[in-house]
C-alpha positions in Angstrom: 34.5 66.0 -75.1 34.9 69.6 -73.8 31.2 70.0 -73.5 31.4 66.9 -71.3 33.7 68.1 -68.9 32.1 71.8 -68.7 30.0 69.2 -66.7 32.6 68.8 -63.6 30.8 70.2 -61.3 29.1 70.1 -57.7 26.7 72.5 -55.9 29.4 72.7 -52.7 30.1 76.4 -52.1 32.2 79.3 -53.4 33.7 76.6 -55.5 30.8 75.6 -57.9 30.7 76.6 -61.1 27.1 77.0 -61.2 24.8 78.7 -58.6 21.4 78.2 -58.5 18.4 77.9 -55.8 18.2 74.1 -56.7 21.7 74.2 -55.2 20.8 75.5 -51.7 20.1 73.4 -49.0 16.4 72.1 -48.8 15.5 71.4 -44.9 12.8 69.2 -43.5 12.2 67.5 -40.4 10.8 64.2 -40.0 7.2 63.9 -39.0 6.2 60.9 -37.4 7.9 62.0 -33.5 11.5 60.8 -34.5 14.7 63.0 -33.4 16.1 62.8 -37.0 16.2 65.8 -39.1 18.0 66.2 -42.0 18.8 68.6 -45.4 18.7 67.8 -48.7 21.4 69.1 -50.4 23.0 69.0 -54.1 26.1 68.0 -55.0 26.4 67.4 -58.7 24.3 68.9 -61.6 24.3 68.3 -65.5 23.2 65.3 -65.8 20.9 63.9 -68.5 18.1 61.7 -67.2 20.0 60.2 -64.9 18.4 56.3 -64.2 21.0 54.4 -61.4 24.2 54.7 -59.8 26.8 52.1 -58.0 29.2 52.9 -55.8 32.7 51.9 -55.8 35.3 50.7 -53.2 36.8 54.2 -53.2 33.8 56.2 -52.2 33.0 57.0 -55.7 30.1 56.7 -57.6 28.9 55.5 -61.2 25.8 57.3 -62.5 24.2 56.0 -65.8 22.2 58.3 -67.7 19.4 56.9 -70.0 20.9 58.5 -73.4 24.0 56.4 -73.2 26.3 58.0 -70.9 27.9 56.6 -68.0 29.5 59.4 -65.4 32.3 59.0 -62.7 31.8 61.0 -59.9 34.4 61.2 -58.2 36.1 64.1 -55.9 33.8 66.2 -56.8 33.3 66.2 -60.4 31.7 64.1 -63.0 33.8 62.1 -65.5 32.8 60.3 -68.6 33.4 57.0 -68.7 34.3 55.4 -71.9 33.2 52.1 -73.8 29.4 51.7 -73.7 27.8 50.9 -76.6 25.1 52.4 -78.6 21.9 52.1 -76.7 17.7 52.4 -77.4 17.5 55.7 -76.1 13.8 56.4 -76.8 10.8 56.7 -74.5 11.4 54.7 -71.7 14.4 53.6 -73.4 18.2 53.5 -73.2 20.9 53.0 -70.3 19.5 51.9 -67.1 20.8 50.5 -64.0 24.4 50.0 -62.9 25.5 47.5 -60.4 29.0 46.4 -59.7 29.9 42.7 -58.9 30.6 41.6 -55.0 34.2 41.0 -55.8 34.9 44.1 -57.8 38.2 45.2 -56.6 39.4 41.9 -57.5 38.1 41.3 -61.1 36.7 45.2 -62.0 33.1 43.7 -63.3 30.3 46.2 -63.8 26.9 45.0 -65.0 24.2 46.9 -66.7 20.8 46.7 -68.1 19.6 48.4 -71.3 17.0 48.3 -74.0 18.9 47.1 -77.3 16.9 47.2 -80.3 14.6 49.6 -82.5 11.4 50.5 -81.2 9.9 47.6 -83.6 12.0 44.9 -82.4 13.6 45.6 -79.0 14.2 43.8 -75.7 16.0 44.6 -71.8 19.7 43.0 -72.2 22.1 42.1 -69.3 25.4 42.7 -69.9 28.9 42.9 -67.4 31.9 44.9 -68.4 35.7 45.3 -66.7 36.4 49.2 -65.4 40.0 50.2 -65.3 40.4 53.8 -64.7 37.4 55.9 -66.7 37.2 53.1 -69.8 35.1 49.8 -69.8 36.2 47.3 -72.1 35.4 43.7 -72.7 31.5 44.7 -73.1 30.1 40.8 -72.4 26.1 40.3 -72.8 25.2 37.9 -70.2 21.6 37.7 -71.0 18.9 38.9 -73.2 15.2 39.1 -72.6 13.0 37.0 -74.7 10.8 37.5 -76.5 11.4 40.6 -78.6 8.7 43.1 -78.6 7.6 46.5 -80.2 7.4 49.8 -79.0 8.9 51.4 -76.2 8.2 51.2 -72.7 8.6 49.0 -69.6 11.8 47.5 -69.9 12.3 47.2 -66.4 14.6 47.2 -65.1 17.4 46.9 -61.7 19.8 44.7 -60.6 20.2 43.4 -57.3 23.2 40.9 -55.7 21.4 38.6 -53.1 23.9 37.2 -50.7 24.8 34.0 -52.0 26.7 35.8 -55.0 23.2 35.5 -57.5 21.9 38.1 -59.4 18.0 39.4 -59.4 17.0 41.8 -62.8 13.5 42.7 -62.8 12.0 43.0 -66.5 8.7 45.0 -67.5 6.1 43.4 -69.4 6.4 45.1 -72.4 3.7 47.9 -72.8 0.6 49.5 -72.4 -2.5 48.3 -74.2 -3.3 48.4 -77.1 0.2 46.9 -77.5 -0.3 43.1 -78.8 2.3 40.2 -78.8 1.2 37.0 -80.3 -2.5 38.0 -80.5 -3.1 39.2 -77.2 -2.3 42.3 -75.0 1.5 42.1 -74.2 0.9 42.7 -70.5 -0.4 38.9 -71.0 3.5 38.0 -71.2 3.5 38.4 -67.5 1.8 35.4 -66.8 3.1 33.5 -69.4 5.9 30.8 -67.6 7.6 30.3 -71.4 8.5 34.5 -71.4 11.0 36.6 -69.8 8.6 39.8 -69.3 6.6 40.3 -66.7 9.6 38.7 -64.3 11.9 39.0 -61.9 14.8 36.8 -63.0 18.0 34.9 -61.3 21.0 34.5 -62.6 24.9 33.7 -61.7 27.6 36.0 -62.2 28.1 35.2 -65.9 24.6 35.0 -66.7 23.9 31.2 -66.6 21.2 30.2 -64.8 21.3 28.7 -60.9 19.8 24.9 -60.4 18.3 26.3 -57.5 16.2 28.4 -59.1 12.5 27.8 -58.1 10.0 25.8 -60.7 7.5 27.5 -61.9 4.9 25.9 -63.8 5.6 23.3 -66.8 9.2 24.9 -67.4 10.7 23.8 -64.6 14.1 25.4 -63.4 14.7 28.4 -65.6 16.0 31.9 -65.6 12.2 33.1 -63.8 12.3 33.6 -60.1 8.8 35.4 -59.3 6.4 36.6 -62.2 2.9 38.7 -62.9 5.1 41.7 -62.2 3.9 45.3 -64.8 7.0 47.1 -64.1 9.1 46.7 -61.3 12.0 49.8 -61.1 13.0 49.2 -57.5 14.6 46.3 -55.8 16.4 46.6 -52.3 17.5 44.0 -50.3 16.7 43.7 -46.2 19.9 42.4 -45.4 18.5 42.0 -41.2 15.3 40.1 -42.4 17.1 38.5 -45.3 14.0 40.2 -47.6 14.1 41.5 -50.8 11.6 44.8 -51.7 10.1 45.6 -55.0 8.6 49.0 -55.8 6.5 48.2 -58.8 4.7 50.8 -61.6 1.1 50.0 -61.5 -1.1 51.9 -64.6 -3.5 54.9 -63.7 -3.2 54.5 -59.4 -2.1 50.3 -58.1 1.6 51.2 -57.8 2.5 48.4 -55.3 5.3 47.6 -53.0 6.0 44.1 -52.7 7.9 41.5 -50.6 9.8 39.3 -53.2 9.0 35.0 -52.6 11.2 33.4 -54.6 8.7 31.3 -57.3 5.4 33.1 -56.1 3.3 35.0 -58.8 2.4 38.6 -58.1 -0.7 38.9 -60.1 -0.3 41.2 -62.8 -3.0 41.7 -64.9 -5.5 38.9 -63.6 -5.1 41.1 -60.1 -4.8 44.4 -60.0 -5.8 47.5 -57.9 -4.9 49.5 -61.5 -7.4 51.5 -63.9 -7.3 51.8 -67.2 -5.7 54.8 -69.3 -7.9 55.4 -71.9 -11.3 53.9 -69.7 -12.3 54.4 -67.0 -12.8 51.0 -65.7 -10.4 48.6 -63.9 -7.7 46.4 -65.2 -9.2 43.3 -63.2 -12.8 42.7 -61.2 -10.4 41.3 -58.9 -7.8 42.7 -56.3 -6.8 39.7 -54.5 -6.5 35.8 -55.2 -5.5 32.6 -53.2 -2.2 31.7 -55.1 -1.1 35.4 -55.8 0.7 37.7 -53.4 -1.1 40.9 -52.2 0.7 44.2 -51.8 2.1 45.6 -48.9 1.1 48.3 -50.0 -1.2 50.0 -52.8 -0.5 53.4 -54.2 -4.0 55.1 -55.7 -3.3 57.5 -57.1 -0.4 56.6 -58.0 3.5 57.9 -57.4 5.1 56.3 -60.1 7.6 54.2 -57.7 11.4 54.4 -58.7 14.3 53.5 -56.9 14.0 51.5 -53.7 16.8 51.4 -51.2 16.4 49.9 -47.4 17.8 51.7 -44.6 21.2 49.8 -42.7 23.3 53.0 -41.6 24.5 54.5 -38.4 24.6 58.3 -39.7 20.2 58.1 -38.8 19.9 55.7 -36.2 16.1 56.0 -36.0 16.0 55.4 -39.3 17.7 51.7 -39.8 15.3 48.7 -41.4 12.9 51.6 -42.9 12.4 51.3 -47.1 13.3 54.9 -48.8 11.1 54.4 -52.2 11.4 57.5 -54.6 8.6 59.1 -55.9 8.6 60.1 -59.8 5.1 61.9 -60.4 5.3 63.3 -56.2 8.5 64.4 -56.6 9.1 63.2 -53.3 10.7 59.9 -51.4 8.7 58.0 -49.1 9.6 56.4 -46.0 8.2 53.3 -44.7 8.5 51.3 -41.4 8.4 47.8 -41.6 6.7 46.6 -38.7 8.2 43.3 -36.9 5.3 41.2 -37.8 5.8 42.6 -41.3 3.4 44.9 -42.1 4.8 48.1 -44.1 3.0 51.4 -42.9 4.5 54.8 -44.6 5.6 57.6 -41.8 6.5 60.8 -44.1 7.2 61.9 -47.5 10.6 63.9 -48.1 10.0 66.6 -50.5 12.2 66.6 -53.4 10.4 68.9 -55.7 11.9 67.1 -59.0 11.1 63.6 -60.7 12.7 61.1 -58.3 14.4 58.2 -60.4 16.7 56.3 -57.6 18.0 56.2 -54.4 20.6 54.7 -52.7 22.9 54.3 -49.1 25.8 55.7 -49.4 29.9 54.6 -48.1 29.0 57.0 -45.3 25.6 56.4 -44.1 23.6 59.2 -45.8 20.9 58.9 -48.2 22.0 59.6 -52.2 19.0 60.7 -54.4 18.7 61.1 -58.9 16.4 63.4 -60.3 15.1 62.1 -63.5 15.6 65.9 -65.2 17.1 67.6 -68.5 19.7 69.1 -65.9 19.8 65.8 -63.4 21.0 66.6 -60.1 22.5 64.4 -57.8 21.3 65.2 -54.3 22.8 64.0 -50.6 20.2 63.8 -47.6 22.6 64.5 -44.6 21.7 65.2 -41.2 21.0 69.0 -40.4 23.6 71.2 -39.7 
């Protein structure tokens, strides 16, 4: 415990415990004409691949970090939080993201996503917990991805609370050929209407599954809401537009970013602007089909898309509707207009110059940013001084 709390610390002066260049203010301006102009700044340090982070009533902030750990940070400082259970921590593995339910200060719910398992039998789970001071306690899992698969990549995964109290969790398709799951390539799974990966899926606050909920195919209404996803690890909601936004992992370059339609099917892997890893030849002959949803956009090469937030704030006025999409292999965060016939065109790249996991709008309407490090950092973008 004391090694966790030589932890508490922020980048924020005289003050800090630690001093280092990564601490000092990084300025940019914007390039596409706009008066904004900000710095990115760090305020917190230590962390250990961090994946998501929530923020609370207070103006504090949960941070989950993919070995397990789940941070407070909170005036300042970071502060274990107590009661998570063990986790599958390898390769893409472990705690992911971290959303807290609409009503929280009434009945203190948290929910997560993880990969549960051992790499040869593994799966995303869904679970909620109650938060009373820095301890969770009656861990509850409210859903668990079926079916079980091997190895141990694309799990997915975020959650996202759509206005009508119902919660969207985006799952990965499992793997990476030459990954198999009942005799053929797992990415497969993605178009299969009878399996969880591949999906985006819907659920109600305690994990049972709404009537509303589109049909898809012969199952009829079930926990799927869109499918032929490969790995989605950003999900924002428009809250003007009433749109939801994926940022999706495509393999070597066809990262997309998608506008959500709840039932529709996305593609993945009979469509696909991807390449192969190990040959060079494409995933699919064909990059667009009636019946599946094109891209807004198409990253080749790619960035390796990570968190996804959308812009609603008053501290960059210039900047309100655009998507903020983090970048992991850039190192950078994107910023995209949406235009108002719909069409999503990018307008600069903020330079992070470290793996980009997630972003989010923060209490006070600046920009909060993960790096996906050994020594995570949680950065602010603020307006210049």
């Amino acid at each position: 415990m004391i090694g966790r709390f030589n932890r508490l610390w922020g980048c924020l002066g005289a003050a800090a415990l630690i001093a280092t260049t990564a601490c000092q203010p990084l300025l940019s301006s914007v390039s596409d004409g706009t008066n904004q102009e900000y710095q990115v700044r760090a305020i917190a340090s230590g962390l250990d691949h961090p994946w998501s982070m929530a923020w609370l009533p207070d103006g504090s902030l949960l941070i989950t970090e993919r070995p397990g750990s789940l941070s407070h940070w909170q005036n300042d400082q970071l502060i274990p939080i107590s009661g998570v259970p063990p986790v599958l921590a390898q390769g893409q593995g472990g705690l992911l993201d971290v959303a807290i339910h609409p009503q929280f200060a009434e009945n203190r719910w948290v929910y997560f996503t993880y990969a549960a398992g051992n790499p040869n039998a593994n799966h995303t789970q869904v679970a909620r917990a109650q938060l009373e001071g820095n301890a969770l306690s009656n861990w509850e899992i409210i859903f668990s991805v079926s079916p079980q698969k091997q190895g141990t990549q694309h799990f997915g995964s975020r959650l996202l609370w759509l206005p009508d109290g119902t919660l969207l969790i985006s799952i990965g398709d499992g793997g990476n050929p030459p990954l198999e799951l009942e005799g053929a390539l797992i990415r497969q799974q993605a178009q299969k209407t009878d399996s969880n990966l591949g999906k985006v899926i819907r659920l109600n606050a305690d994990g049972s599954v709404p009537v509303n909920n589109p049909v898809i195919a012969e199952q009829g209404v079930s926990a799927l809401w869109t499918y032929g996803h490969r790995n989605i690890q950003g999900l924002a909601y428009d809250a003007v537009n009433q749109q939801v936004w994926a940022t999706e992992h495509g393999a070597r370059g066809g990262d997309e970013l998608n506008l959500l339609t709840s039932g529709k099917n996305y593609g993945w892997p009979l469509v696909s602007h991807s390449r192969e890893y190990h040959v060079d030849r494409l995933v699919s002959q064909i990059q667009s089909q009636p019946g599946m949803v094109d891209p807004s956009i198409v990253w080749t090469p790619s960035i390796a898309p990570s968190g996804l937030a959308v812009y609603s704030g008053n501290t960059f006025p210039e900047w309100q509707g655009n998507l903020f999409a983090g970048a992991l292999v850039n190192q950078e965060i994107r910023r995209i207009r949406v235009t108002p016939d719909g069409n999503a065109i990018e307008t600069e790249a903020i330079p992070i110059g470290q793996r980009v996991r997630d972003i989010r709008q923060g209490p006070d309407g600046n920009l909060y940013v993960l790096t996906d490090e050994d020594n995570g950092q949680l950065l602010v973008i603020e307006p210049k001084n």
